[in-house]
N, C-alpha and C positions, 0 to 999 in steps of 0.2 A: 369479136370473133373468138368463139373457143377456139382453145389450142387442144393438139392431136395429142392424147396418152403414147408414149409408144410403149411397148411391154416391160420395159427396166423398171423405168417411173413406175407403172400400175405395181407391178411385183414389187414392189420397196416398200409398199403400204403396209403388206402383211403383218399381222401381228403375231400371227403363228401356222407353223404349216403340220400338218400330222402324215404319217408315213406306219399303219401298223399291219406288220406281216405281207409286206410289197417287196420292199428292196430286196429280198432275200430269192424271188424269184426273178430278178434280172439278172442279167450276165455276171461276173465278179468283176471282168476290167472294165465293164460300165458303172458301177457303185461306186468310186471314187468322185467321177466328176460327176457323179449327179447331186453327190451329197455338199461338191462347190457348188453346182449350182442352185441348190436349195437356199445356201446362205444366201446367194445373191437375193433372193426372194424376200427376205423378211428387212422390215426393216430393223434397224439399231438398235437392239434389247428386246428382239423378239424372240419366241420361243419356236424352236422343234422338239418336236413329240414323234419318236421312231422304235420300233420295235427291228431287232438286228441279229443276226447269227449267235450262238454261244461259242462256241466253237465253229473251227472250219471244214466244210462239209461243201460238196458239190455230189448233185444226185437224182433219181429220175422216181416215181412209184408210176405204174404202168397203168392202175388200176386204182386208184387214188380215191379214198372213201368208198372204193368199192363202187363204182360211180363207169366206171368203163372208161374213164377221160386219164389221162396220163399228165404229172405233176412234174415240175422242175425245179428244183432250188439249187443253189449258189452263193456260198456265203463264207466268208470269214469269220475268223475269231473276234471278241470283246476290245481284246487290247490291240487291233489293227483297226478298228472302227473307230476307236477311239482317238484314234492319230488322224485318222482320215478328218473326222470331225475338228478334231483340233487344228488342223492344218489349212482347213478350209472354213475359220474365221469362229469356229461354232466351241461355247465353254459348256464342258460336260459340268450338270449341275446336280443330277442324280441317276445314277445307274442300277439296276434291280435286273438279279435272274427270274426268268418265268418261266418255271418247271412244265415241259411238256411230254409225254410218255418217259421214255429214258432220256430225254435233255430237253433242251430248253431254249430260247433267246434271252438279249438282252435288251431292256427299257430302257432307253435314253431319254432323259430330259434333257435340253439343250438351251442356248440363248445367244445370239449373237453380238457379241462386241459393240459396245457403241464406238461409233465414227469409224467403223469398216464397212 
């Protein structure tokens, strides 16, 4: 008889999850615990790949690309991402600025702990 996946199991498998230019448009007191529960996802020396706020910034373009559609982001700074990340199981392995108009985000490399 197989036995039923339930979702922890299947999410353990991962060997790496990617997150670029997402987190920065959900809420800010939602990004803490999504970025636990990303760890939960990968397994043991897996990698995340996230693109993150440079600065902290919450704000609206009404008219966004010119596009008629109206934009949202929400973000923190480098060094609050990075505790977040830290704290939720994940070793920053390399961080890069990526220059966008007048600022920018940050590129996190990640990798989770083995035996967390």
């Amino acid at each position: 008889m197989r036995q039923r996946r339930t979702r922890r199991s299947y999410a353990e498998r991962r060997g790496v999850v990617v997150s670029l230019y997402a987190l920065i448009h959900l809420p800010l007191d939602e990004q803490q615990q999504l970025l636990a529960r990303i760890a939960t996802w990968l397994r043991p020396g897996g990698c995340f790949l996230c693109t993150t706020g440079h600065t902290a910034w919450t704000g609206t373009d009404d008219n966004w690309l010119d596009g008629g559609a109206p934009m949202w982001w929400s973000h923190t700074d480098t060094a609050t991402y990075r505790s977040w990340m830290s704290d939720a199981g994940l070793v920053v392995d390399t961080e890069s600025f990526v220059p966008e108009g007048s600022g920018g985000h940050t590129l996190f490399w990640t990798h989770r702990l083995s035996g967390t």
